[in-house]
C-alpha positions, -999 to +999 in steps of 0.1 A: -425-567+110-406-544+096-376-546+121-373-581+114-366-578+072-333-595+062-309-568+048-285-594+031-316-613+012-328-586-011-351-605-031-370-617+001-368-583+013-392-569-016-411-599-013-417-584+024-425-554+013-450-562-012-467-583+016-470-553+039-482-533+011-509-558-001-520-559+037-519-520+039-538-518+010-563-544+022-566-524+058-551-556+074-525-539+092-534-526+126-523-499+151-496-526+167-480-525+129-472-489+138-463-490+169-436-509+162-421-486+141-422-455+162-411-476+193-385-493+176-364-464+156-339-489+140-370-507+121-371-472+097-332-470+098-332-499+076-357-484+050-321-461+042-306-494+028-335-505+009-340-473-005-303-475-021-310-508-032-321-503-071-344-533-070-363-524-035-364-483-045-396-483-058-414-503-033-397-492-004-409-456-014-443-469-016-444-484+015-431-450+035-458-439+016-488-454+029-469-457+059-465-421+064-503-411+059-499-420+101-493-392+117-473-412+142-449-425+114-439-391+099-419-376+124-397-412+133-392-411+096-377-379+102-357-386+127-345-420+106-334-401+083-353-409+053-355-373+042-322-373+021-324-408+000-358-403-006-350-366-023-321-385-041-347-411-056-370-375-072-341-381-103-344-414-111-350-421-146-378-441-134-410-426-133-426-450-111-400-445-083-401-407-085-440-410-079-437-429-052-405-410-033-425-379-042-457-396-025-437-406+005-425-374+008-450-354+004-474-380+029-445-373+055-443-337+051-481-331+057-485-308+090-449-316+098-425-286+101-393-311+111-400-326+080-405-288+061-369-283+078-356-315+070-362-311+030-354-270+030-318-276+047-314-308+021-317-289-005-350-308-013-369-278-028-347-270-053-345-306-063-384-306-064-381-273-088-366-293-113-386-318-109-415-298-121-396-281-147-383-318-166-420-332-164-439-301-173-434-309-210-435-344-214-462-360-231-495-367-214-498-405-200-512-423-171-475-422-153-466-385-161-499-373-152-498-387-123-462-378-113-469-346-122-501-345-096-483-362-069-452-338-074-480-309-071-489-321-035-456-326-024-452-291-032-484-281-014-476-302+015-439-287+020-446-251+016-477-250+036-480-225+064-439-226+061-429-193+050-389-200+050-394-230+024-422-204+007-395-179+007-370-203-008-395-217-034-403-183-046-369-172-047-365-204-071-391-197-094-421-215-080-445-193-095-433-192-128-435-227-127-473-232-119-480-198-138-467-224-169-481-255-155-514-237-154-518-227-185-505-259-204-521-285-182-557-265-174-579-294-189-565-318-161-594-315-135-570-329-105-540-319-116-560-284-115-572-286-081-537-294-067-519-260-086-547-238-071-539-251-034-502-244-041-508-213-054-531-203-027-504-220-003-471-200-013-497-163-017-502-165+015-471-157+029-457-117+031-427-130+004-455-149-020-476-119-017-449-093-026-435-110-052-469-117-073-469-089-092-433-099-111-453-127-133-490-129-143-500-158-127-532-141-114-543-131-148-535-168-160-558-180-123-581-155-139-588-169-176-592-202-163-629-185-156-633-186-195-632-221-200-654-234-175-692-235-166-704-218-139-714-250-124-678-259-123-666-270-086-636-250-093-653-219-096-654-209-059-618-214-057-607-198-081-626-164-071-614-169-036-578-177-047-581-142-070-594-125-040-560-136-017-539-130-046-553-091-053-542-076-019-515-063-038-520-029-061-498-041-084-519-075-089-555-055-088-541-036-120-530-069-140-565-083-134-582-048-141-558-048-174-567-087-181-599-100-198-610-111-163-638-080-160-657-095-190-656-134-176-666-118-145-699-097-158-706-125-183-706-152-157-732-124-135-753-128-166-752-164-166-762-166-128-787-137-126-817-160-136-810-192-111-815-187-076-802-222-059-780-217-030-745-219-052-753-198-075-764-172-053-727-179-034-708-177-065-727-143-073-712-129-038-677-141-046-677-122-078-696-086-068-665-090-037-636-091-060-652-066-085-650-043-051-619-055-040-602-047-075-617-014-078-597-007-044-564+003-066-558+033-079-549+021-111-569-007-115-601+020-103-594+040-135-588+014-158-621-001-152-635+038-150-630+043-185-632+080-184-671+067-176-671+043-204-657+011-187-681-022-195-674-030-157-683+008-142-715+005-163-721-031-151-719-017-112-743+012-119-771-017-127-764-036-088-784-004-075-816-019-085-808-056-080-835-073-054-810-084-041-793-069-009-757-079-017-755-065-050-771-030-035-742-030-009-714-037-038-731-014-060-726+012-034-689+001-025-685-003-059-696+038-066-676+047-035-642+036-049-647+052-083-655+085-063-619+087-057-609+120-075-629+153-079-633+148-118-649+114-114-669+127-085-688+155-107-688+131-133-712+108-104-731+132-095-739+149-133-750+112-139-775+110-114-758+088-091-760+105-061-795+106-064-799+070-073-778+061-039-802+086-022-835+064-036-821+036-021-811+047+011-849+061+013-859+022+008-843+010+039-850+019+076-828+034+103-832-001+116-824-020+083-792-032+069-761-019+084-736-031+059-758-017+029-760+017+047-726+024+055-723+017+015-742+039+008-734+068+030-699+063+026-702+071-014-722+096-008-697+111+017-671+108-013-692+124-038-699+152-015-661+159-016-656+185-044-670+223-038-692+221-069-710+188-053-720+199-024-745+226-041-760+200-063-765+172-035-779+198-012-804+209-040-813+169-052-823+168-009-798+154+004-805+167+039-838+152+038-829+120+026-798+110+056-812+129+085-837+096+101-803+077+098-790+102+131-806+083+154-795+049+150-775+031+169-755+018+143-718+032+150-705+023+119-735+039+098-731+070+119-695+075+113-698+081+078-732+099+080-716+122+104-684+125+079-708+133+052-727+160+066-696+177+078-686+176+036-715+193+029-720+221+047-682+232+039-692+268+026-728+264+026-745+285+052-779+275+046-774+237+054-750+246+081-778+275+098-806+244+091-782+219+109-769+239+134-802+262+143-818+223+148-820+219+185-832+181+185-807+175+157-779+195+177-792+173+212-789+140+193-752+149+178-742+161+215-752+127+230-726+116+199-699+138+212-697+119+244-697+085+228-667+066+243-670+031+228-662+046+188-638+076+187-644+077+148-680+088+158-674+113+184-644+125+166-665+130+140-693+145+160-671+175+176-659+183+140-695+185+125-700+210+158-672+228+150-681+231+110-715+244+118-700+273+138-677+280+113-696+275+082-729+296+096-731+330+100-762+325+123-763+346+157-790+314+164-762+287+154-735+295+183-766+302+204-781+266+201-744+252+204-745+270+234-778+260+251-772+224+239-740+222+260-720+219+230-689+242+242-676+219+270-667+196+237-655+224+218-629+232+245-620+191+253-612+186+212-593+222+216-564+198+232-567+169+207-542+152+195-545+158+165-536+196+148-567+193+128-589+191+152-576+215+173-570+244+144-607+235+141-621+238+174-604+277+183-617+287+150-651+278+164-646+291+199-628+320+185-661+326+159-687+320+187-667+345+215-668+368+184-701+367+174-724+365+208-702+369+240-720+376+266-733+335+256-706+322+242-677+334+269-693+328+300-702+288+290-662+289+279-654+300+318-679+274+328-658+246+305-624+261+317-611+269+287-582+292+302-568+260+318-573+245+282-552+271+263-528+273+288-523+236+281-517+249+244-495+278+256-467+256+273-461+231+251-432+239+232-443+216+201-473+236+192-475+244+160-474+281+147-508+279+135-521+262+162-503+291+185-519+316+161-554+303+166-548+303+203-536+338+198-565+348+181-589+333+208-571+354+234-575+380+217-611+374+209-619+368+249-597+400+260-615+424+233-649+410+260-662+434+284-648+444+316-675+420+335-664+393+309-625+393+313-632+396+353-648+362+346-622+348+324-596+355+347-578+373+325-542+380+342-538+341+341-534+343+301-513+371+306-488+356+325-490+326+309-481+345+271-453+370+287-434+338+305-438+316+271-404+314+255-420+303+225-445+333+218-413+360+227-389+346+202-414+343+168-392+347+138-428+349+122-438+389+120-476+388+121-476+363+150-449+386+170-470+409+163-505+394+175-488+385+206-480+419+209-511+430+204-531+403+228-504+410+256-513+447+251-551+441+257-546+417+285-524+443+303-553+465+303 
């Protein structure tokens, strides 16, 4: 039908093209309509002239228009070449037309990246910039609200998963523009719902995301909270779209900054009596971006208040909620303000250690895994500073996490694991009660040979490690031993990692020292000559890793005659003399205490 329109009779040509659009519009038109179009390409090529044609402009638009809502129409349109008049047609002087070239293009832009391309190279985005810009101010009617709306989605649809044209809209002030549009057009419910999906569009992409922070578009997103109920469809999107948009630091400490705390706890209020489905949502959506803010930094101490922030309070109060969500971002919540050692003795002066410790004693090993690994990993941050670890251990801390060891949780275990090792830093009672344990010390060596979570048997080895170091108990090193805990001492000996290897020699070194007629012969038994010689030849070792080592040998020589038989002695020795390393220290004491081990060796 189309192919067949008269170019040289223009006035029967819009008649035509009324008659198509009546027939659209009446769903009279069938799939053989459109399959005449994308079988014949010169039936589109036409739409070029009539586009041109000042009388036809406006209905031709409309008719790519509803045309283009095909999927099999957009890309021939495309490929016609419709792109360029159609952009042309976004400065008319008529309103009408704009709307519907905007329509059309937006309509043929939907999921289609040749069309994305076709309007980027065109120069079509910039053209759409201004576009927004002109109408942003112009008085509220029927045909400027809706060209502002239709202009929206042509946005949306062109940037969409298309990070160049993202890119290039950014770069052109694209969020400046709907930071504006935002907060003069707010009241216009559709108009609304289209700037959120464009905002949530461009943030998406890495070069939306990184240049958020250089408006305030977020806070605007945020006070549009203020102005509407809480049984407002928009709601839900809004938190979400905060959510995507407060990745950045920079973003979490505009809204932390903003007057979006207090719309979020009085909306809480608001929702804390009704119990329908929704509301329960919406109450998840904003305990998760509470969290998610308090992830900054800056944002964490804004909201801190030196302990007097509205929002810190407000968090404190989740730990008795009924409800298990609340608990968890109560917990999270406590866990991100336990960032620094002030705030951390702060926590704990409060009573909030103890108040996370009441709670964990209200679930089971077997309970919630999410709300434990809150709570433990809090817990595991308060236990940070030296003068914590005295008062957690005192308020029974012990007691409270150790039926927690033997789930089967790996995440839970991870941090429970990380927080005992906290606590027994410099505290030889919990360190003698932990490591003198021998079903505790039987459950954490089943935890050092856990393969399928290396944060948990990383974590495991350490604690071993700590309880050697940290206890001054003959019993300690003699449980490690009987356990068959030294095997794992010697294997973390050649971690990757300097940490863990400074720690492990301190232990073996301790445990040689301290019982070694146990100790040695179960290092023998693990091979740990071939384990420091592994140490000993590798020219990147660090000094104090090669100090440790050092020490060890030195340790394990200073061992009976019977012992050092065992040991195999003479291998260390050669293995220190022919290290080019060890000969040429620049560092005195450790010349020196290779000096000394060599010299015991020899013997």
């Amino acid at each position: 039908m189309i192919a067949n329109i008269d170019l040289s009779a223009t006035g029967d040509n819009l008649a035509l093209i009324e008659t198509l659009l009546s027939k659209l519009q009446d769903e009279e038109i069938d799939a053989e309509a459109y399959t005449v179009i994308t079988q014949n390409p010169e039936a589109l090529k036409h739409m070029c002239t009539l586009l041109n044609d000042t009388e036809c402009q406006e209905k031709a638009s409309q008719l790519l228009a509803e045309l283009a809502k095909q999927e099999v129409v957009r890309a021939p349109c495309v490929d016609a070449g419709l792109i360029k008049p159609l952009l042309a047609l976004l400065e008319s002087s008529s309103v009408p037309t704009v709307i519907q070239a905007c329509r059309a293009l937006g309509n043929i832009c939907f999921d289609n990246d040749a069309a994305r391309y076709a309007v980027d190279s065109e120069g079509g985005v910039e053209v759409l910039l201004r576009l927004l810009r002109k109408y942003q101010h112009t008085p509220e009617n029927a045909d400027n609200d809706r060209l502002r709306l239709v202009a929206a989605g042509f946005l949306l649809n062109v940037t969409n998963t298309h990070e160049c044209v993202q890119a290039c809209a950014v770069s052109g002030g694209v969020l400046e523009i709907l930071d504006e549009y935002l907060q003069q057009h707010a009241h216009n419910t559709d108009l609304l719902h289209m700037l959120l999906l464009c905002i949530g569009s461009i943030t998406d992409s890495e070069y939306g995301k990184d240049h958020l922070s250089e408006c305030k578009i977020a806070v605007t997103v945020g006070n549009l909270l203020a102005n509407l109920p809480c049984t407002s469809d928009q709601n839900d999107t809004i938190l979400e779209l905060l959510a995507a948009m407060a990745d950045a630091d920079e973003v979490k400490q505009q809204l932390a900054e903003s007057s979006l705390p207090q719309h979020l706890i009085s909306m809480l209020h608001s929702l804390a009596e009704r119990e329908e489905d929704e509301a329960v949502s919406l109450t998840k959506l904003i305990a998760d971006l509470i969290v998610l803010i308090l992830t900054g930094d800056g944002s964490m101490k804004v909201l801190y208040a030196s302990g007097g922030g509205v929002l810190y309070k407000e968090c404190l109060t989740w730990l008795q909620s009924p409800s298990e969500h609340m608990q968890m971002s109560g917990a999270l919540a406590i866990g991100n303000f336990a960032r620094n050692d002030d705030q951390c003795c702060e926590l704990v002066s409060a009573g909030i250690a103890t108040s996370l410790m009441r709670l964990l004693t209200n679930t089971t090993a077997d309970g919630s895994v999410t709300l434990q690994h809150a709570i433990f990993s809090a817990l595991r941050n308060l236990a940070i500073p030296a003068q914590n670890k005295a008062l957690l251990l005192e308020a029974g801390l012990i007691d409270s996490v150790m039926p927690f060891i033997n789930t089967d949780m790996m995440m839970v275990l991870f941090k429970l694991l990380g927080l005992l090792r906290m606590v027994v830093d410099k505290h030889e009672s919990a360190a003698t009660r932990l490591g003198s344990d021998e079903v505790f010390m039987t459950r954490l060596i089943e935890l050092c040979a856990v393969d399928d979570h290396a944060g948990v048997k990383g974590e495991a080895n350490r604690l071993v490690a700590w309880l050697v170091k940290n206890s001054p108990a003959r019993g300690v090193v003699q449980c490690v031993v009987t356990v068959g805990c030294v095997p794992y001492l010697v294997t973390m000996a050649n971690a990757e990692h300097a940490v863990m290897q400074n720690e492990a020699l301190l232990a073996l070194t301790l445990a040689a020292a301290k019982i070694p007629d146990v100790a040695i012969p179960a290092m023998k038994d693990a091979e740990i000559v071939a384990a420091l010689k592994v140490i000993l030849s590798e020219d990147s070792a660090k000094d104090e890793i090669m100090c440790n080592v050092l020490s060890l040998c030195k340790t394990l020589s200073a061992a009976n005659s019977e012992v050092k038989e065992q040991m195999i002695i003479a291998e260390l020795h050669t293995t220190i003399s022919t290290n080019s390393k060890v000969q040429n220290y620049s560092d005195s004491q450790l010349k020196q205490l290779a000096k000394d081990v060599l010299k015991i060796l020899g013997k």
